[in-house]
Structures are given as C-alpha cells and as structure tokens.
VEXZADO-828331 format. One record per residue: x, y, z of N, C-alpha, C, CB in turn; residue in one letter. Coordinates in steps of 0.02 Angstrom, whole numbers, padded with zeros to 5 digits, always signed. Glycine has a CB too. Example, Ala and Ser with C-alpha at 12.3 -4.5 7.8 and 13.67 -1.06 7.14 Angstrom:
+00660-00284+00390+00615-00225+00390+00660-00165+00390+00565-00224+00452A/+00642-00112+00354+00684-00053+00357+00645+00002+00394+00704-00030+00286S/
END
This chain:
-00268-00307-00485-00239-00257-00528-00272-00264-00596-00162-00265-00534X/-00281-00203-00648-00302-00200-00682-00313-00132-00719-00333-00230-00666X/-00337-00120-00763-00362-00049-00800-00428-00041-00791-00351-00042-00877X/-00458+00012-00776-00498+00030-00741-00557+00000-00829-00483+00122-00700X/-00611-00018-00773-00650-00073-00793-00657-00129-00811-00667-00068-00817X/-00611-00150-00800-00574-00236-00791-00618-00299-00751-00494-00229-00736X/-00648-00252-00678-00683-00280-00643-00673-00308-00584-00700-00308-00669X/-00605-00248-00592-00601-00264-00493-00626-00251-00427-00556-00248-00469X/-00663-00212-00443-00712-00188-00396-00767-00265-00380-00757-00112-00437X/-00788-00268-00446-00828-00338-00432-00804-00389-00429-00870-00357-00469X/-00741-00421-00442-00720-00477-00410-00682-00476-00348-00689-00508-00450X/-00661-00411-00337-00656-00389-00249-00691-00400-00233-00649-00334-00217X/-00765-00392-00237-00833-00413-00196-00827-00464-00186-00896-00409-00220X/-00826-00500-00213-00846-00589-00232-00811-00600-00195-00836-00633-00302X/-00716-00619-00199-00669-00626-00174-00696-00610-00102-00617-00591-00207X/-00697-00559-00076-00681-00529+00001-00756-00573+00015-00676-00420+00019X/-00797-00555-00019-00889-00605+00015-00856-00685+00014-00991-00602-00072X/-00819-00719-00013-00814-00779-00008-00753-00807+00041-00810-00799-00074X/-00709-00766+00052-00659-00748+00107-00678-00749+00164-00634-00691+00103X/-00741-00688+00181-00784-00670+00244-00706-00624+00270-00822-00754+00306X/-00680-00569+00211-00638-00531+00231-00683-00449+00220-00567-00548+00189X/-00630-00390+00236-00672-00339+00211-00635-00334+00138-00673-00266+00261X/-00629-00283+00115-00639-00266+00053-00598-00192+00062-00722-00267+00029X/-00584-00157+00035-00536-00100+00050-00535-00078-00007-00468-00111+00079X/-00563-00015-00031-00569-00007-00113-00563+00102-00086-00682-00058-00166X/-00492+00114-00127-00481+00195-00101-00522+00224-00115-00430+00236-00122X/-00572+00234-00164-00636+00260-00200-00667+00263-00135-00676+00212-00264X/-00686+00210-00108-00731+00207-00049-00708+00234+00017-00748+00139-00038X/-00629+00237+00033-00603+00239+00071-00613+00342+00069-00538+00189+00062X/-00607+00360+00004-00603+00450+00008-00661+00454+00019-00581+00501-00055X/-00723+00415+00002-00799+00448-00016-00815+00464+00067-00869+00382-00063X/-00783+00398+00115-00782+00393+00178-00764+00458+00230-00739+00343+00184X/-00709+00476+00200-00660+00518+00248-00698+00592+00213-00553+00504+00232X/-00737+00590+00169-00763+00653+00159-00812+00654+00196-00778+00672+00098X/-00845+00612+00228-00928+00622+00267-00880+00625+00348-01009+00525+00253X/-00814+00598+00355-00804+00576+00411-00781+00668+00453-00740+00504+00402X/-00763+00688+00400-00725+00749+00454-00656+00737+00478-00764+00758+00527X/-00620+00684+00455-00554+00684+00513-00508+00737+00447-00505+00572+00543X/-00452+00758+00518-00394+00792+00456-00374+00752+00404-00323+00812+00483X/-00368+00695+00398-00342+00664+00349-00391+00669+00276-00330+00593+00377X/-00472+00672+00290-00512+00669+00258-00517+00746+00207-00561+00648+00302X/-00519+00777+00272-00524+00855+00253-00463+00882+00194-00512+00903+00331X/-00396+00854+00220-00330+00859+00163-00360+00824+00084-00248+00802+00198X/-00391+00760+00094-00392+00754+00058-00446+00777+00029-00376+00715+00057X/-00498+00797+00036-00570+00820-00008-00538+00884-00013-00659+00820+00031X/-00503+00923-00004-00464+00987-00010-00435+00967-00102-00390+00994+00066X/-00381+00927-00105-00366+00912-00182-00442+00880-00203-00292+00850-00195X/-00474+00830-00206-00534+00811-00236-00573+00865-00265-00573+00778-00190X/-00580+00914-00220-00615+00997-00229-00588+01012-00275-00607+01059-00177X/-00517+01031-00288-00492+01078-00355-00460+01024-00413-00420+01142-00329X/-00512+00977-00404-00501+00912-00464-00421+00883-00472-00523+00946-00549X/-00386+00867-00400-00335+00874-00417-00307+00796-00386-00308+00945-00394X/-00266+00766-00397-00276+00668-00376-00220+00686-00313-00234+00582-00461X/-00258+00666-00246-00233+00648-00191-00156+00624-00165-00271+00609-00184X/-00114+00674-00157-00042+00640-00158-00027+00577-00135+00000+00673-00126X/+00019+00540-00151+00027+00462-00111+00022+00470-00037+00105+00423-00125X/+00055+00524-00003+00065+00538+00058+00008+00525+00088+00086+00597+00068X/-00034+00559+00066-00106+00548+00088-00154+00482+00105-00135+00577+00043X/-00137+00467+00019-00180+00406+00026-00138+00329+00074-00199+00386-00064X/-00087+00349+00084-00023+00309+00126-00065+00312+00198+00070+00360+00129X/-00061+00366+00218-00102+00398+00283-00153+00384+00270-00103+00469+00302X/-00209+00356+00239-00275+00348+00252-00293+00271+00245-00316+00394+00206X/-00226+00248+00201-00232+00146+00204-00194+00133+00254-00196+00090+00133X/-00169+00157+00286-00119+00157+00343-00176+00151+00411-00064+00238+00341X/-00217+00195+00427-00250+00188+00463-00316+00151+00456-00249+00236+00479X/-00329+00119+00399-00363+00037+00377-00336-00005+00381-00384+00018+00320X/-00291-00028+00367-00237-00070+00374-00234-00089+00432-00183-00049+00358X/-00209-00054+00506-00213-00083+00571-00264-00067+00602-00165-00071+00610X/-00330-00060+00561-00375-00073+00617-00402-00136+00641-00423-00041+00605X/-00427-00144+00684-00454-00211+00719-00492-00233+00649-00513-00200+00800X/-00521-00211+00623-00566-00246+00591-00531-00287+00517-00626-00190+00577X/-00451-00269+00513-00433-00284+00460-00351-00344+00477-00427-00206+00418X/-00383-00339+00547-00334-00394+00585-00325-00467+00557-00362-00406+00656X/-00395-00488+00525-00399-00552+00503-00389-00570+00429-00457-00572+00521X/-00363-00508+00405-00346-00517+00307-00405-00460+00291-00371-00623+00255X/-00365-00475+00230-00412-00414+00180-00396-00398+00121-00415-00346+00204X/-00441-00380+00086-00434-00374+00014-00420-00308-00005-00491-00397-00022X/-00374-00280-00054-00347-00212-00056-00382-00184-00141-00247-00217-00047X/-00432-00160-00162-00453-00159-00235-00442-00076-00239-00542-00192-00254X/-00373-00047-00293-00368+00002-00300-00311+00047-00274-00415+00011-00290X/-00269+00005-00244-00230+00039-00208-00164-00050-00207-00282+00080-00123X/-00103-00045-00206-00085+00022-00240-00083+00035-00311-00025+00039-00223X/-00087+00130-00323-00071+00134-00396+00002+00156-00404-00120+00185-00434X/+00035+00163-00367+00094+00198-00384+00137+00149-00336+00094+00285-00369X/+00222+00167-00377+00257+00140-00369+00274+00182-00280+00299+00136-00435X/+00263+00235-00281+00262+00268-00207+00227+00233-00152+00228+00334-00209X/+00161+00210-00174+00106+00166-00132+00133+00118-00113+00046+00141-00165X/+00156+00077-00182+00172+00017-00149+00226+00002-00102+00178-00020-00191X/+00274+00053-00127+00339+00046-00073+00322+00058-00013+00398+00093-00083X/+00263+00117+00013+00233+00133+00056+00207+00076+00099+00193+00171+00033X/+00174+00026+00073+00124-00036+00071+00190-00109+00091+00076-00041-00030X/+00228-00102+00060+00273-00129+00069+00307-00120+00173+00313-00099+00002X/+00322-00058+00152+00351-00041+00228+00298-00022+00288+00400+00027+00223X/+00219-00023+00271+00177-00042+00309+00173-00107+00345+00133-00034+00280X/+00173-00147+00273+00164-00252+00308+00224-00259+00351+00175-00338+00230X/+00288-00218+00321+00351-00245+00364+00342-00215+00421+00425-00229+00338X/+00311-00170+00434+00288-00134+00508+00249-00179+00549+00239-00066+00499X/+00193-00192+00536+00170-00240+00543+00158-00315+00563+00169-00232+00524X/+00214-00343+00527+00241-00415+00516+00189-00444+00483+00261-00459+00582X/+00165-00435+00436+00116-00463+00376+00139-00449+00331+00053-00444+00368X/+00103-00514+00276+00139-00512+00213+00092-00503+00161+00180-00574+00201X/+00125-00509+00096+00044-00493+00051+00070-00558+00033+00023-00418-00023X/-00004-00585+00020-00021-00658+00010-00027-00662-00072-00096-00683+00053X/-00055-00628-00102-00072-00627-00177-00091-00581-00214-00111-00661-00191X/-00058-00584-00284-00094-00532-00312-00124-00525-00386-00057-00485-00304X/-00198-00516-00414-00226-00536-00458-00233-00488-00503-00273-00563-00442X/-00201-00504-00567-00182-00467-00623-00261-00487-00663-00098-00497-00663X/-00304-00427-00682-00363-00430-00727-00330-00410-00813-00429-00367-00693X/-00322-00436-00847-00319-00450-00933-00408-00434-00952-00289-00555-00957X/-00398-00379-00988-00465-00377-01025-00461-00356-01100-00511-00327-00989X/-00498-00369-01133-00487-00326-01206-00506-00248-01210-00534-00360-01264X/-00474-00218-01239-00505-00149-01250-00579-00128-01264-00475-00126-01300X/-00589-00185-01320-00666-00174-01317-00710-00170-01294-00690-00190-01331X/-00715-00233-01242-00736-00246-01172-00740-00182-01108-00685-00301-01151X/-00664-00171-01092-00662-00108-01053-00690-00050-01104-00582-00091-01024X/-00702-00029-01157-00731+00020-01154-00809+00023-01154-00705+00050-01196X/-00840-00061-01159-00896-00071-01169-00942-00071-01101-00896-00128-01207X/-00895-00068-01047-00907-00083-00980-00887+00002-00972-00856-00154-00938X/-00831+00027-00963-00865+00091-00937-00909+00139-00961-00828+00124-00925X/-00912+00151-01034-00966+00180-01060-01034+00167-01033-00965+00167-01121X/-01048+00100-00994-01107+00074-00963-01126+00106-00885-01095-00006-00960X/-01059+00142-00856-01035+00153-00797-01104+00224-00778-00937+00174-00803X/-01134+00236-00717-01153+00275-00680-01140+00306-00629-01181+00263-00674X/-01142+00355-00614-01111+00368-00527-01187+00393-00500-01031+00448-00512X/-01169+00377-00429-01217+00393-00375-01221+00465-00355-01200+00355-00317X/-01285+00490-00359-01294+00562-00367-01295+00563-00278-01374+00593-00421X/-01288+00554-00260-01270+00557-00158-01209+00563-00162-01286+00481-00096X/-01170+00507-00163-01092+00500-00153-01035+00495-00214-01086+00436-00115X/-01065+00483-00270-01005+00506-00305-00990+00401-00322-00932+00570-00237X/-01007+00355-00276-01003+00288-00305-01023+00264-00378-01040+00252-00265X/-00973+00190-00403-00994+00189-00452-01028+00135-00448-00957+00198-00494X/-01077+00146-00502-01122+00069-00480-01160+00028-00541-01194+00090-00421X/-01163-00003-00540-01187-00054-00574-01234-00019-00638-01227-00101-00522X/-01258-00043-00705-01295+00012-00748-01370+00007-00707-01298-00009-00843X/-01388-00068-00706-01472-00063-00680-01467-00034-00607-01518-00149-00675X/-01417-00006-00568-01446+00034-00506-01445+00128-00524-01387+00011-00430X/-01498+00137-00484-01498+00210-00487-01467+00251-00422-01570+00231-00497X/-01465+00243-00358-01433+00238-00311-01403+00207-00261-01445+00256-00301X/-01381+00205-00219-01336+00184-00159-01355+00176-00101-01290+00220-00147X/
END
C-alpha cells in the first residue's frame, strides 16, 4: 500500500522475484483483459474507453478469476488492488471462499517530494499503456 509513486510496483517485483511468487498488479491485470477479449475484459475497456475508473464489481470479477487460478495456488503478491473499501471487503470474502488468508501487508511512507520527483520521471509505453521505468522506451 501506498500513494501512487511510492514504489510498489517495484518492490512488488523484488518481493514476488525473491518469493518465486507471481505478482498481481490491476494495471496489468486490465492492460491484459484488453488484448484478451473475454466479457469481463470487454466491460471493462468499455469504462477505460470513456475515461471512466472500472467499478469494484468488475475489478472483483477480474481478481477473482486470478486469485483461483492454478497458477496463484502457491501465494502471491497483490500490488494495487485493493483500493477501495468495496475491494477489500470483496477480497476479504474471496480468501474466506477460499480458505486462505492474507499473510501481510506493506504500508510504503514516502515524502511528497520524492513522490512527485518520481512521477514526474514516469513514462508510459506507447504499445500498452505500461508504466515503466524513465531509461526504458518500450515494453
């Protein structure tokens, strides 16, 4: 958890690479479901289209079906989700579905200066819309 440029994206990396977990970041999870075609994807690039932020419902339904997949059987790192008190209750009555628990959760403290010195540095990927690092040019 954190305010956006804090650096959870990159210590999710780290974290999940030193884990040998995946990584689960909603940014990545919509950029996904927009190349993928499923209904869930399509609902949501539908609000994305008229600049409009993805109802919880949605994004519930789209960590919902990350969440029990095989591949996320063995733990996993959640960067970005939840943001709302809707999510989490959501997230909440997922694990209890489930029978998993959340193991931890890491609060990022940054100074203002800092976060604005870091996103002002910020680029996106002219393919997908990712954000990435200042010295990369694409993805």
């Amino acid at each position: 958890m954190g305010p956006p440029g804090a650096g959870k994206g990159t210590q999710g990396e780290l974290l999940a690479s030193r884990f040998g977990i995946p990584r689960y970041s909603t940014g990545d999870i919509l950029r996904a479901t927009q190349r993928d075609g499923s209904e869930l994807g399509r609902e949501a690039q539908g609000y994305m289209d008229s600049g409009e932020l993805v109802p919880d419902d949605v994004i519930l339904g789209l960590m919902t079906r990350v969440l029990l997949s095989t591949d996320a059987a063995g733990g996993y790192l959640l960067d970005g989700f939840p943001r709302t008190v809707e999510q989490a209750e959501g997230l909440q009555d997922l694990l209890e579905g489930a029978e998993q628990q959340l193991d931890a959760v890491v609060n990022l403290a940054v100074g203002d200066e800092e976060i604005l010195r870091r996103i002002s540095s910020r680029r996106l990927c002219e393919k997908c819309g990712a954000v990435m690092r200042p010295a990369v040019r694409s993805c």
